[in-house]
N, C-alpha and C positions, 0 to 999 in steps of 0.2 A: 486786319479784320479777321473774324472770328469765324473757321470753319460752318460753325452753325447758321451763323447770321448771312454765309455766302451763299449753299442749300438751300436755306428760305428762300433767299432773293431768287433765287434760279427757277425754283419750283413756283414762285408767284408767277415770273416775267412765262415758264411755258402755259399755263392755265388760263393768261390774258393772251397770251401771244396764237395759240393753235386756233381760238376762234376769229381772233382777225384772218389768219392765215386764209382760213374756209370760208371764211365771207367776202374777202378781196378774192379769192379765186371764183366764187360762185356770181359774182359780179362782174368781173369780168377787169376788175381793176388791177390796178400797179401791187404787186406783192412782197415790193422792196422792204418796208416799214416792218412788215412781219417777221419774215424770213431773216432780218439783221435780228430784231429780236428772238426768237428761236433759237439763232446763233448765239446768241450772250447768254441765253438762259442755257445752252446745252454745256456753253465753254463754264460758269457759274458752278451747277452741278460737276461738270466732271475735275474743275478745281477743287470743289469740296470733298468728293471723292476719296480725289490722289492723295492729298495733304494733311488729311485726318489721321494721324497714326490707329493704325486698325481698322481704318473704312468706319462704314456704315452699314449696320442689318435691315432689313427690313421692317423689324419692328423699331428699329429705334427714330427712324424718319417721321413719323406721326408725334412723336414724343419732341423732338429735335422741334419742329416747326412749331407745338403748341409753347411748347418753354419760350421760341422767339417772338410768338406772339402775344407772350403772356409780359415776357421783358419788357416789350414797346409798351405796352399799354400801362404800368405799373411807373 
């Protein structure tokens, strides 16, 4: 799988996952479901990270996730 396509995935699964997070905690619920996903999205990101020869800048992350979302949808 494609360094690119694993960074999206990562940066989707925290931007769903941190408001479960806050809302099972703020309810007072079970916060398993979250916190596993958190975990995958962090472990997702910091594979894409490692394994990118040369990393990632900061600017090129905006650019990275619209090209993967430009791929799917095309």
């Amino acid at each position: 799988m494609n360094t690119d396509v694993v960074l999206t995935i990562g940066l989707v699964l925290v931007v769903f996952s941190v408001p479960a997070f806050l809302s099972a905690l703020s309810d007072g619920r079970s916060k398993r479901a979250a916190s596993l996903c958190i975990i995958l999205a962090g472990a997702c990101v910091a594979w894409a990270l490692a394994t990118k020869p040369g990393g990632y800048t900061l600017q090129q992350i905006p650019e990275v996730v619209i090209a993967q979302i430009a791929y799917l949808i095309r």
